[in-house]
C-alpha positions as CSV (number, residue, x, y, z in Angstrom):
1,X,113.1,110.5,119.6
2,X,111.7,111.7,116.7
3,X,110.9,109.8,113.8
4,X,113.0,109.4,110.7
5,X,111.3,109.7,107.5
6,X,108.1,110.5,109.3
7,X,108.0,106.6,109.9
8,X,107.3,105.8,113.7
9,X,109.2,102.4,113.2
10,X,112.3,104.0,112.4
11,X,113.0,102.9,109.0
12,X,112.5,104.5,106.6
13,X,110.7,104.8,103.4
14,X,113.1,106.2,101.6
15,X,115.6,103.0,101.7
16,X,117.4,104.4,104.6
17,X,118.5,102.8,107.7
18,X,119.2,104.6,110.7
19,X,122.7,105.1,112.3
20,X,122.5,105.7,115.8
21,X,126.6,105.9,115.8
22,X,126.5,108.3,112.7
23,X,126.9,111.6,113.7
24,X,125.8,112.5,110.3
25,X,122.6,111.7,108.3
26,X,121.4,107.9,107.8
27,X,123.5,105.9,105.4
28,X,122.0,104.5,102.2
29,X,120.7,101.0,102.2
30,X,122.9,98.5,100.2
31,X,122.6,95.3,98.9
32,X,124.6,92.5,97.4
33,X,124.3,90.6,94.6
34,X,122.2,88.0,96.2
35,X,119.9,90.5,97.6
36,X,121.1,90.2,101.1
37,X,120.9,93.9,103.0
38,X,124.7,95.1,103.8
39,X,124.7,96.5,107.3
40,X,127.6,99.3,108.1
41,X,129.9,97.0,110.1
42,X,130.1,94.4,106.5
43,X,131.7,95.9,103.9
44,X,130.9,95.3,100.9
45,X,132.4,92.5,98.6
46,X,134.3,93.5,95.3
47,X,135.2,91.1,93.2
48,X,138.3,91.8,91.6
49,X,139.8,90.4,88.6
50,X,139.3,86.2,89.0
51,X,136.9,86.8,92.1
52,X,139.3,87.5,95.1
53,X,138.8,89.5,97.2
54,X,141.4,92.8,98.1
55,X,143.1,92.7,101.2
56,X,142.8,95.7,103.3
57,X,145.6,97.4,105.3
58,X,144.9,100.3,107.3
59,X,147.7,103.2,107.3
60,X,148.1,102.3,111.2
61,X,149.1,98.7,109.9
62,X,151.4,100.1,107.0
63,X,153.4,102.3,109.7
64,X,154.9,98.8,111.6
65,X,156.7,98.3,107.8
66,X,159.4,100.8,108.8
67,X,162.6,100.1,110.4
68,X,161.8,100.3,114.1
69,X,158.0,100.0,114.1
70,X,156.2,96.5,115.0
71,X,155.7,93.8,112.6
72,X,152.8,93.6,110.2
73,X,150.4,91.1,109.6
74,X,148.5,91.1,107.1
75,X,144.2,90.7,108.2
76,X,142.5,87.1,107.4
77,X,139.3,86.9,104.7
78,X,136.6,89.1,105.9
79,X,133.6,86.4,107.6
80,X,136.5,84.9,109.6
81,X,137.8,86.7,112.4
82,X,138.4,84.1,114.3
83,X,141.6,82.8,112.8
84,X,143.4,86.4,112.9
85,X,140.8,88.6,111.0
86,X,141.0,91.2,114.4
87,X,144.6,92.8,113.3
88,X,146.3,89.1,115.7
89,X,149.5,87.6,114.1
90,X,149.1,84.9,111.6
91,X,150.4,81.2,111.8
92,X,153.9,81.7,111.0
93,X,155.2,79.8,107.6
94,X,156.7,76.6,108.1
95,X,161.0,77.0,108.0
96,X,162.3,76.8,104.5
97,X,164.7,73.4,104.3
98,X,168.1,74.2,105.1
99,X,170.5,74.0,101.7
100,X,172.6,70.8,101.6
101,X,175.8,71.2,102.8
102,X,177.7,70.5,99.7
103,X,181.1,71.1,101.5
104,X,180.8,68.8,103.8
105,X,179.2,65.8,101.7
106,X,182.3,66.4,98.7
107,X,184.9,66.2,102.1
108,X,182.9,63.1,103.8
109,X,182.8,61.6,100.3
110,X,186.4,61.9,100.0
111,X,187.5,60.7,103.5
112,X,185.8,57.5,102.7
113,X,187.2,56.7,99.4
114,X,191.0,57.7,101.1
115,X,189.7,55.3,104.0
116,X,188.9,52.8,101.0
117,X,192.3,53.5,99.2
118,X,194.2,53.4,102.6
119,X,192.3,49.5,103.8
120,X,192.9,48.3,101.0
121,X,196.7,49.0,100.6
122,X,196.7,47.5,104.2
123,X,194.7,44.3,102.7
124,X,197.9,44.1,100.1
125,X,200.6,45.0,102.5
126,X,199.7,42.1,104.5
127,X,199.1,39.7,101.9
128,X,202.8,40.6,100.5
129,X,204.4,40.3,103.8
130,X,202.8,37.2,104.9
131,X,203.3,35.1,101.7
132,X,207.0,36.8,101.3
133,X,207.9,32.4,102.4
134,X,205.8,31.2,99.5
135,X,207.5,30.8,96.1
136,X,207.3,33.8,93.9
137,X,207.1,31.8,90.5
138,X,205.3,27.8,91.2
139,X,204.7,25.6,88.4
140,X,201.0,25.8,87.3
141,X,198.7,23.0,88.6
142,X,196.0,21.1,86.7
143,X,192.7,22.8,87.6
144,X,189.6,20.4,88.3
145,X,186.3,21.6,86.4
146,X,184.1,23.5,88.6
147,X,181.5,21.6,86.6
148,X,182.0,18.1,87.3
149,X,184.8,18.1,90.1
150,X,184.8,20.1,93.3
151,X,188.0,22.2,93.7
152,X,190.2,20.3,95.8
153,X,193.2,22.1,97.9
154,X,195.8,22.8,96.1
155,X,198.7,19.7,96.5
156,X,202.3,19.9,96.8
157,X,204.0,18.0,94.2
158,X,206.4,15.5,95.6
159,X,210.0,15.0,94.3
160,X,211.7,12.1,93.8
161,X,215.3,12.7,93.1
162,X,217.9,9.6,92.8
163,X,220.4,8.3,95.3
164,X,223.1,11.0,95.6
165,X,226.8,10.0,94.9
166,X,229.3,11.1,97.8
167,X,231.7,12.3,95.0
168,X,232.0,13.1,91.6
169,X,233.2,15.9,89.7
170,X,231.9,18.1,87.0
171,X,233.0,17.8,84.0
172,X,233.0,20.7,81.3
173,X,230.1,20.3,79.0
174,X,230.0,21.1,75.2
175,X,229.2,25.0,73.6
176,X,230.9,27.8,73.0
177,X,231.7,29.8,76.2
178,X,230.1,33.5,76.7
179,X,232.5,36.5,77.1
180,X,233.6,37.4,80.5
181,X,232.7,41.1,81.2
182,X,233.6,41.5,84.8
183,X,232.4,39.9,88.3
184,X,228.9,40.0,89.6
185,X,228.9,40.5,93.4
186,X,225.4,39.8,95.1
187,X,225.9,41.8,98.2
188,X,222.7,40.5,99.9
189,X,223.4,36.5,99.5
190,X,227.4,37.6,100.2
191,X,228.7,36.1,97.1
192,X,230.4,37.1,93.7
193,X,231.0,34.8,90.4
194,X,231.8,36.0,86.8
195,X,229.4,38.0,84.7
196,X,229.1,36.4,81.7
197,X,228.2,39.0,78.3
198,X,225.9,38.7,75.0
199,X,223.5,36.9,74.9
200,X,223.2,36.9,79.1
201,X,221.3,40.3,80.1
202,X,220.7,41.1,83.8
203,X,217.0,40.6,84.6
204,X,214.7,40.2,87.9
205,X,214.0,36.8,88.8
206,X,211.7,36.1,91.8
207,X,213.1,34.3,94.5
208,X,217.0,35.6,93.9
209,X,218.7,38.7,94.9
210,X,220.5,38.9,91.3
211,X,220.1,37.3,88.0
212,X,220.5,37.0,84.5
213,X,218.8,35.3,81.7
214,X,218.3,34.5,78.0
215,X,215.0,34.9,76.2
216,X,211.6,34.3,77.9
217,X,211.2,33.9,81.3
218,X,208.8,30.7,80.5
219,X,209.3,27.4,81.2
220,X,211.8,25.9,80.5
221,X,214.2,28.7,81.6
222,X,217.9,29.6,80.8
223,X,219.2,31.4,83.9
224,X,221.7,32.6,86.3
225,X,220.7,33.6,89.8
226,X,221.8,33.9,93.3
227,X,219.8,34.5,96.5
228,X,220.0,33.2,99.9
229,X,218.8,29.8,100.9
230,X,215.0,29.4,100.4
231,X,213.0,29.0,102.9
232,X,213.6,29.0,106.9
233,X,217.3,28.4,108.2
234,X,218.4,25.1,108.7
235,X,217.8,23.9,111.9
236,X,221.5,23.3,113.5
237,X,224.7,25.1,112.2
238,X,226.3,23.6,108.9
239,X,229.8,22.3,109.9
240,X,230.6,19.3,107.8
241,X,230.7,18.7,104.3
242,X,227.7,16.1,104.7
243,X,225.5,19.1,106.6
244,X,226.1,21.1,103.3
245,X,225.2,18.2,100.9
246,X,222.3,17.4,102.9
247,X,221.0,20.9,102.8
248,X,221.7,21.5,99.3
249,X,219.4,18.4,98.5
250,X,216.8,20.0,99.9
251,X,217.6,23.4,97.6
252,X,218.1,21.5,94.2
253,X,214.7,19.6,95.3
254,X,213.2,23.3,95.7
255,X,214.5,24.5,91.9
256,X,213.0,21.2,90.5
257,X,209.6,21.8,91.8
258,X,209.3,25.6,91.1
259,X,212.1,26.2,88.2
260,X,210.7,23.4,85.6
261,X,207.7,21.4,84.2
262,X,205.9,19.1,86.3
263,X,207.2,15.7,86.2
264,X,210.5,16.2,85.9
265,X,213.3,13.7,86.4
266,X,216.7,14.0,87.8
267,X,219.9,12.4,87.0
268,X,223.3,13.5,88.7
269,X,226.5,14.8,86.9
270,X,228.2,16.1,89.9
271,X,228.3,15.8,93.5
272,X,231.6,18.1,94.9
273,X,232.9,20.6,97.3
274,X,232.9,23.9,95.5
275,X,235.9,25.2,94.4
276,X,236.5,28.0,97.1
277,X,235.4,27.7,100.6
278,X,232.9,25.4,102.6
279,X,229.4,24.4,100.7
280,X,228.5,21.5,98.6
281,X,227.7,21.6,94.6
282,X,225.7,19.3,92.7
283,X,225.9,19.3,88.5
284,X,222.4,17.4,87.5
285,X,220.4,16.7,84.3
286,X,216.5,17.6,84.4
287,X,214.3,15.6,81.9
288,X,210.7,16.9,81.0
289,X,208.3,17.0,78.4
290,X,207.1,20.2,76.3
291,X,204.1,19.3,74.4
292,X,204.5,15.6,74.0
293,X,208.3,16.1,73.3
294,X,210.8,14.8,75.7
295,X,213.6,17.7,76.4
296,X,216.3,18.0,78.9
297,X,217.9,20.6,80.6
298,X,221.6,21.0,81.8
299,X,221.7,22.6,85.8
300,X,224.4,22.9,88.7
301,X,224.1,24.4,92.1
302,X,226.4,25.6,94.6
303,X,225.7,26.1,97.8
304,X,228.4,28.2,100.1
305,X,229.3,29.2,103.2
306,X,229.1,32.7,103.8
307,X,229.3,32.8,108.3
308,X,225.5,32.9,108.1
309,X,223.0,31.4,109.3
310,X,221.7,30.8,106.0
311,X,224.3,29.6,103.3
312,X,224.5,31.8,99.7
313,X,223.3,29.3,96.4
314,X,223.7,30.1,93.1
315,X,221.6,28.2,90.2
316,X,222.4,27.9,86.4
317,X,220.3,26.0,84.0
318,X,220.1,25.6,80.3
319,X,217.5,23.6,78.5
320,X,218.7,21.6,75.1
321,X,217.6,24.3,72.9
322,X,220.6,26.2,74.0
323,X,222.7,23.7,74.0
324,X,225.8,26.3,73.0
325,X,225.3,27.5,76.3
326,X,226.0,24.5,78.0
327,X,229.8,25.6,78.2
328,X,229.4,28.1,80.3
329,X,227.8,26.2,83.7
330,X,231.3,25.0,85.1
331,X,233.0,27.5,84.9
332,X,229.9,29.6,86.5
333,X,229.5,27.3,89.7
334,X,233.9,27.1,89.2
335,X,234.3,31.2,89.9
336,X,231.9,31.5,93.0
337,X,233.2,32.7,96.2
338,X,231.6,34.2,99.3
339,X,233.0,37.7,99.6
């Protein structure tokens, strides 16, 4: 071959390097920056704006872009073709976080708190049902100080009533009578007595099925109030006048621990069949202390047959400070019949 440049080792003294590929003349010698010669397969670096280098995308690549074509991918950094620098697909990106499911957390969220709502009313619904047998309204009990005494269970107090006369009849008490209005019937406890007006109003007192009071509901009360027996159903059927007396211990017994201060004391004003029907009524005088002063209270109960297992009672009591309405407890206890 003949020489280039009239130089036998084929370069060439005119900064030319030979192309054997070339179908053309030699190319131009080039260096870089650093003085390093720049062959024809290395292109040359650029640096563009901060120093990066372009990316270069041949037409062929550009035509996959179009709907229908192949994907592109875009070439590696030139001086690396071993990552995807020969026109191979490069490492996908890692999948973008799906978004949270705001939908779903708002409807978990508010499945639990109706769970919560719904448990809890369950909590309640069995507490009420299963303490329905415990008194609605007890006295309060001395509290020990969590500071000095460990809280003890809670006790029972125990009444003591007196002996119980076999007979004696009530007698009217002192006052000036209420107005009659009508009749109270108290179709759940299967009993009606008169309804007594101004200053008696019809109120809701735990433990009875009807009532009606004067001023506060607090201790001591003035009240009027039928029910059923409390508690469980005595044991054998009442028959006798002595099973109804017996019983109706046990309820006056029941109204002194729950219907008055603690420590109260008992003295009998009657002890009689009722007026009307089978039962037992007791008349009885409660003495207590309010603040260091000794009061007393006026009460009768009637207990009455009403071909239940469970006999009706009604309850009337009137502390001294109401002493006007001390009148109007016989003739209360006098007008009860079962219906």
């Amino acid at each position: 071959m003949a020489d280039v440049g009239g130089n036998s080792s084929g370069r060439s003294r005119e900064r030319y390097v030979p192309s054997y590929e070339a179908l053309t003349a030699p190319m131009p010698v080039i260096r870089d920056e650093d003085g390093t010669t720049v062959g024809t397969r290395v292109p040359r670096r650029f640096p563009i704006g901060d120093g990066e280098e372009p990316v270069l995308v041949s037409r062929r690549d550009l035509d996959g872009a179009f709907p229908g074509s192949a994907p592109v991918y875009p070439p590696s950094t030139f001086g690396n073709p071993g990552t995807h620098g020969d026109g191979g697909p490069a490492a996908s990106p890692a999948p973008a976080a799906p978004p949270a499911r705001t939908g779903n957390n708002r409807f978990r969220a508010a499945v639990g708190a109706v769970a919560a709502v719904v448990s809890a009313a369950a909590i309640i619904g069995a507490f009420v049902l299963f303490s329905a047998d415990e008194p609605d309204d007890p006295v309060p009990m001395p509290r020990a100080d969590a500071a000095t005494e460990p809280m003890l269970p809670r006790a029972v107090p125990t009444i003591t009533l007196p002996g119980v006369p076999k007979v004696k009849a009530m007698q009217p008490l002192p006052g000036t009578p209420s107005p009659v209005l009508g009749t109270v019937t108290d179709t759940k406890a299967a009993i009606a007595y008169v309804k007594l007006g101004a200053p008696w109003t019809a109120r809701a007192i735990p433990s009875f099925s009807v009532g009606h009071q004067v001023g506060a509901a607090r201790l001591p009360r003035t009240m009027v109030a039928s029910g059923t027996l409390p508690g469980a159903a005595p044991a054998n059927a009442l028959k006798t006048g002595a099973d109804f007396r017996r019983v109706a211990l046990t309820a006056v017994r029941w109204t002194i621990r729950h219907h008055y201060p603690a420590g109260s004391k008992v003295v009998w004003t009657a002890s009689q069949e009722p007026v009307a029907g089978r039962g037992w009524t007791f008349g009885y005088q409660v003495s207590y202390r309010v603040k260091g002063e000794r009061r007393t209270s006026q009460a009768a109960l009637s207990l009455l047959d009403v071909g239940r297992r469970k006999p009706a009672m009604l309850f009337v009591t009137v502390p001294d400070t109401r002493k006007q309405l001390w009148a109007d407890i016989a003739p209360l206890v006098a007008s009860a019949r079962a219906l």
